[in-house]
N, C-alpha and C positions, 0 to 999 in steps of 0.2 A: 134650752131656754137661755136666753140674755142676759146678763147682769146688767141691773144701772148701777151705777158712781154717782155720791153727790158729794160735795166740797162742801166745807163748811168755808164761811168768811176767811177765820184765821189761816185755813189752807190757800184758801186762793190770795191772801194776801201776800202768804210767803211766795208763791209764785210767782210777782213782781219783784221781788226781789234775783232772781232770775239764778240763784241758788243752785233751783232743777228745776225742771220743764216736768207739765202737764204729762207730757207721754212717760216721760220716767216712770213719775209714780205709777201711772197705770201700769207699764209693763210690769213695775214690782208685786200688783196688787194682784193683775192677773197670772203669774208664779204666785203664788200664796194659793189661790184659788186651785191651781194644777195640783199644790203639794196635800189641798184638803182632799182632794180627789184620789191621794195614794200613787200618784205621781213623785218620781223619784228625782226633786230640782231642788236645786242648790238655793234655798233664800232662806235669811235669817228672821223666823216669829218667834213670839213668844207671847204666852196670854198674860192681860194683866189683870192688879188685884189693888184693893181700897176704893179710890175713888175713881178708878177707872174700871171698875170692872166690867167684864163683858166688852170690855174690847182689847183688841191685838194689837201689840208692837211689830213692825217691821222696819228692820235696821239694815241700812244699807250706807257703809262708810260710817263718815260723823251724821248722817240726815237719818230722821227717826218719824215714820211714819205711825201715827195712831189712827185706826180704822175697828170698824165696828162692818159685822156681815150678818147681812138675816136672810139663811137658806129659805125660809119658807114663801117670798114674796124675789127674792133673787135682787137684794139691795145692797149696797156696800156706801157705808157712810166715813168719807176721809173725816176723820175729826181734827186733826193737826199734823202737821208738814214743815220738820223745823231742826234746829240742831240739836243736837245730845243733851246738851245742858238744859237747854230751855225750852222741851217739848212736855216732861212732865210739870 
Protein backbone atom coordinates (compact mmCIF):
# COMPACT_ATOMS: atom_id res chain seq x y z
CA UNK A 1 0.00 0.00 0.00
CA UNK A 2 1.03 3.74 -0.63
CA UNK A 3 1.37 6.20 1.86
CA UNK A 4 -0.14 9.81 1.16
CA UNK A 5 1.70 13.03 2.79
CA UNK A 6 -0.26 15.93 3.43
CA UNK A 7 1.40 19.34 4.49
CA UNK A 8 -0.10 21.42 6.54
CA UNK A 9 0.17 25.54 5.73
CA UNK A 10 2.70 26.08 8.33
CA UNK A 11 4.83 23.30 6.71
CA UNK A 12 4.74 24.43 3.32
CA UNK A 13 5.23 27.80 4.41
CA UNK A 14 8.45 26.88 5.92
CA UNK A 15 9.42 25.37 2.56
CA UNK A 16 9.65 28.80 1.08
CA UNK A 17 11.83 29.77 3.13
CA UNK A 18 13.99 27.17 1.21
CA UNK A 19 15.57 25.95 4.77
CA UNK A 20 14.79 22.21 3.25
CA UNK A 21 13.30 21.06 0.31
CA UNK A 22 10.11 19.06 0.00
CA UNK A 23 12.03 15.83 -0.89
CA UNK A 24 14.13 16.13 2.37
CA UNK A 25 11.49 15.76 4.57
CA UNK A 26 9.94 13.10 2.67
CA UNK A 27 12.98 11.16 2.58
CA UNK A 28 13.17 11.69 6.44
CA UNK A 29 9.52 10.66 6.79
CA UNK A 30 9.86 7.61 4.59
CA UNK A 31 13.14 6.32 7.06
CA UNK A 32 10.65 6.65 10.12
CA UNK A 33 8.26 4.63 8.28
CA UNK A 34 11.19 1.85 7.42
CA UNK A 35 12.20 2.14 11.14
CA UNK A 36 8.37 1.35 12.21
CA UNK A 37 8.57 -1.60 10.08
CA UNK A 38 11.76 -3.01 12.32
CA UNK A 39 13.94 -1.92 9.89
CA UNK A 40 17.37 -1.24 11.34
CA UNK A 41 18.05 2.99 9.91
CA UNK A 42 19.50 5.48 11.37
CA UNK A 43 16.71 8.52 12.12
CA UNK A 44 16.10 10.46 15.05
CA UNK A 45 12.03 10.01 16.53
CA UNK A 46 10.66 10.43 19.28
CA UNK A 47 6.74 10.36 20.51
CA UNK A 48 5.32 13.28 21.90
CA UNK A 49 3.37 14.29 24.85
CA UNK A 50 0.73 17.25 26.13
CA UNK A 51 -0.39 19.07 23.51
CA UNK A 52 0.96 17.28 20.86
CA UNK A 53 0.17 14.05 21.55
CA UNK A 54 -0.19 11.49 19.22
CA UNK A 55 2.32 12.84 17.06
CA UNK A 56 6.22 12.17 16.39
CA UNK A 57 9.07 14.29 16.49
CA UNK A 58 11.69 13.80 13.85
CA UNK A 59 14.88 15.57 14.26
CA UNK A 60 17.33 16.03 11.77
CA UNK A 61 20.30 18.61 12.63
CA UNK A 62 18.68 22.03 13.97
CA UNK A 63 15.14 21.18 11.67
CA UNK A 64 12.44 19.53 13.70
CA UNK A 65 9.77 17.78 11.94
CA UNK A 66 6.23 17.11 13.72
CA UNK A 67 4.12 14.47 11.85
CA UNK A 68 1.22 12.55 12.88
CA UNK A 69 0.68 8.71 10.95
CA UNK A 70 -2.45 6.71 10.71
CA UNK A 71 -1.56 2.95 9.83
CA UNK A 72 -5.06 2.21 9.24
CA UNK A 73 -5.93 4.48 6.06
CA UNK A 74 -1.93 4.83 5.18
CA UNK A 75 -1.86 8.80 5.84
CA UNK A 76 1.02 10.71 7.20
CA UNK A 77 0.20 14.30 8.19
CA UNK A 78 3.45 16.82 8.26
CA UNK A 79 2.13 19.17 10.91
CA UNK A 80 5.24 21.62 11.17
CA UNK A 81 8.62 21.94 9.51
CA UNK A 82 10.71 24.37 11.40
CA UNK A 83 13.76 25.05 13.70
CA UNK A 84 14.43 23.75 17.26
CA UNK A 85 13.31 26.54 18.93
CA UNK A 86 10.21 27.43 17.31
CA UNK A 87 8.72 24.10 16.25
CA UNK A 88 7.05 23.38 19.47
Amino acid sequence: MEWKVYFSRRAEKFFLSGAVSRADVLGLVHKTILKFKGKAINVDIGKLHGKWKGFYRIRDGEIRIIVAFDFKIFAIFVEVVDWHGSAY
